[in-house]
C-alpha positions in Angstrom: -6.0 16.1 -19.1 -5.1 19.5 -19.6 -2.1 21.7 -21.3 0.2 23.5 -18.9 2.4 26.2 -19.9 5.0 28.0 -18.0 5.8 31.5 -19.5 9.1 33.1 -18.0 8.3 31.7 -14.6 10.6 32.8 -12.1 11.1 31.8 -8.3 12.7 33.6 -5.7 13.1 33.2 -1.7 14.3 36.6 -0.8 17.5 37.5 -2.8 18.3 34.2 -3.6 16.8 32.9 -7.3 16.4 29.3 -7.4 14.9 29.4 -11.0 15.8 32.3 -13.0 13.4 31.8 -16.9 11.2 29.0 -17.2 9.0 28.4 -20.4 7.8 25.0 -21.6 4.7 23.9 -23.1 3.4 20.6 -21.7 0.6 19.2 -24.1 -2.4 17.6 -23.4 -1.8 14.2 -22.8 1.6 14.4 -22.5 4.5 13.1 -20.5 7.0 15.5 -19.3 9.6 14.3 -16.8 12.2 17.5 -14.9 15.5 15.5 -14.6 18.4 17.4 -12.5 20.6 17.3 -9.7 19.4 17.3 -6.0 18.2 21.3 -5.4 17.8 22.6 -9.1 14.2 23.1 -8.4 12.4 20.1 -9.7 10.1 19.8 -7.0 9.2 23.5 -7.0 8.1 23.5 -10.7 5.7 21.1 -9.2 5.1 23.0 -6.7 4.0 26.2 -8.3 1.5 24.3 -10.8 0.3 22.7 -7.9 -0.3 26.6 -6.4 1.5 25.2 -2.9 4.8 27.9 -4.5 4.0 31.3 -5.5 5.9 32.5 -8.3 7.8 35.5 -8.3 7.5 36.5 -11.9 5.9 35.0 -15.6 2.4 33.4 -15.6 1.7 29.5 -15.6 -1.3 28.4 -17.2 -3.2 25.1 -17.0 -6.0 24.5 -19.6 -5.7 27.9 -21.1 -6.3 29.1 -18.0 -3.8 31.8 -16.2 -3.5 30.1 -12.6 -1.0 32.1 -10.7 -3.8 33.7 -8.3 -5.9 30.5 -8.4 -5.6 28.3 -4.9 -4.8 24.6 -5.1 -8.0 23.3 -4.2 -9.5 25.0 -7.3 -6.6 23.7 -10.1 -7.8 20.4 -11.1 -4.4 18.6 -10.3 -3.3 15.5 -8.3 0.1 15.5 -6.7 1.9 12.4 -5.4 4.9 12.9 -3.0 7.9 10.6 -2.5 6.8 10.5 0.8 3.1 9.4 -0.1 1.4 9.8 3.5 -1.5 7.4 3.3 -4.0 7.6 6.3 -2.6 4.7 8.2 -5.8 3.9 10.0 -7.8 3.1 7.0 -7.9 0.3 4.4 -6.6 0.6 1.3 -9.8 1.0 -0.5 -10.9 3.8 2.3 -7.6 5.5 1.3 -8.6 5.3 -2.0 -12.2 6.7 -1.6 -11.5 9.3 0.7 -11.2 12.2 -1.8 -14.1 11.0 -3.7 -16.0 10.8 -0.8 -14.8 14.9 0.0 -16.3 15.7 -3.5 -19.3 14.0 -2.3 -19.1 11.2 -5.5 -22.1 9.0 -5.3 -21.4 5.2 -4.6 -21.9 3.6 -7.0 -19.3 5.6 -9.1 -17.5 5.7 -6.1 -16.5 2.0 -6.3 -16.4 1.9 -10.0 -13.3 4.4 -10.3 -11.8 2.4 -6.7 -12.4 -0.7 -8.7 -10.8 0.6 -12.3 -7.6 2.0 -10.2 -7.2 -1.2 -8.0 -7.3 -3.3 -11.2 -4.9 -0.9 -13.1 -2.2 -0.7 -10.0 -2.6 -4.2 -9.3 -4.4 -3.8 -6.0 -7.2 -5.6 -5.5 -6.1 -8.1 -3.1 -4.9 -5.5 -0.8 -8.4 -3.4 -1.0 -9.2 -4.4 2.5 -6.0 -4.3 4.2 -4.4 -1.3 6.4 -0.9 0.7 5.0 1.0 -1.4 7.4 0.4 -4.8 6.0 2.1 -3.3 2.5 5.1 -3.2 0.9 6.6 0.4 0.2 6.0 -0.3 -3.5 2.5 -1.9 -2.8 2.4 1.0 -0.7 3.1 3.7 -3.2 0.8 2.1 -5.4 -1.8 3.1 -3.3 -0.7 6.7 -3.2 -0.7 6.5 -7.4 -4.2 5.3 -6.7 -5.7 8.1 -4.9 -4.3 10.6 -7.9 -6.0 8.3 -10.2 -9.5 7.9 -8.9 -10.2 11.3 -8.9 -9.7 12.0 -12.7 -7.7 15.3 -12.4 -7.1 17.4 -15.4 -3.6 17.3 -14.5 -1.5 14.7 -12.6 1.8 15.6 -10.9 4.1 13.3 -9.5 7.2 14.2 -7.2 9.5 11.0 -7.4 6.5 8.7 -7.2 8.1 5.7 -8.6 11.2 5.7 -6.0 9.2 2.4 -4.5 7.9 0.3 -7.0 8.2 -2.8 -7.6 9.5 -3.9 -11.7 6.2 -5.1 -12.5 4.1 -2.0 -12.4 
């Protein structure tokens, strides 16, 4: 995992600011959770460290690391939507693989870090069915899944636990 810092990061669309002076210092390790009402930016804090927002002004760092000019793909991070868009044609262990399989992960590892998540989510039993046999918490589990597998130096979730169950 990796520190991310926000340093007088501002957001703007056109003359409208929708976040004015953000600084916080999330540690390694740590759990932050943004709490506000509908449309007070949550979801675009997220969005900058993601790199899927530019900011308008201040600097966000990840690791040490000054990302504003960095593209997603190169950040390190896993984000999980509320609206976790898994690949309905596959099974639930292809969903889970198909990022590893991308960074060209070699099998064996491959189905050790599958395995690990499924066992940690609760998942097993559903590794060979399709989205569509699941339950919107089972569902979203799988979605927390493919974040998890790939070991990211920074995990981002968006209202990720909107469908889970009370066991998880």
């Amino acid at each position: 995992m990796a520190e991310v810092t926000f340093h007088h990061v501002k957001k703007a669309y056109g003359p409208v600011t929708v976040i004015p002076d953000l600084s916080l210092d999330i540690q390694d390790r740590e759990l932050m959770v943004l709490v506000g009402p509908s449309g007070c930016g949550k979801s675009t804090a997220l969005r900058m460290i993601a790199g899927l927002e530019e900011i308008t002004g201040g600097e966000i760092e990840i690791g040490h690391r000054v990302v504003n000019d960095v593209p997603p793909k190169d950040r390190d991070i896993a984000m999980v939507f509320q609206s976790y868009a898994l690949y309905p044609h596959m099974t639930v262990r292809e969903n889970l693989e198909f990022g590893l399989k991308i960074r060209k992960t070699p099998k064996p590892e491959m189905d050790r870090l599958v395995n690990e998540a499924a066992q940690t989510l609760g998942i097993t039993e559903f590794l060979d069915r399709k989205p569509k046999q699941l339950s919107g918490g089972q569902r979203q589990r799988v979605a927390l899944g493919r974040a998890i597998v790939r070991k990211p130096a920074v995990f981002l979730f968006d209202e990720p636990l909107s469908n889970l169950d009370a066991k998880l």
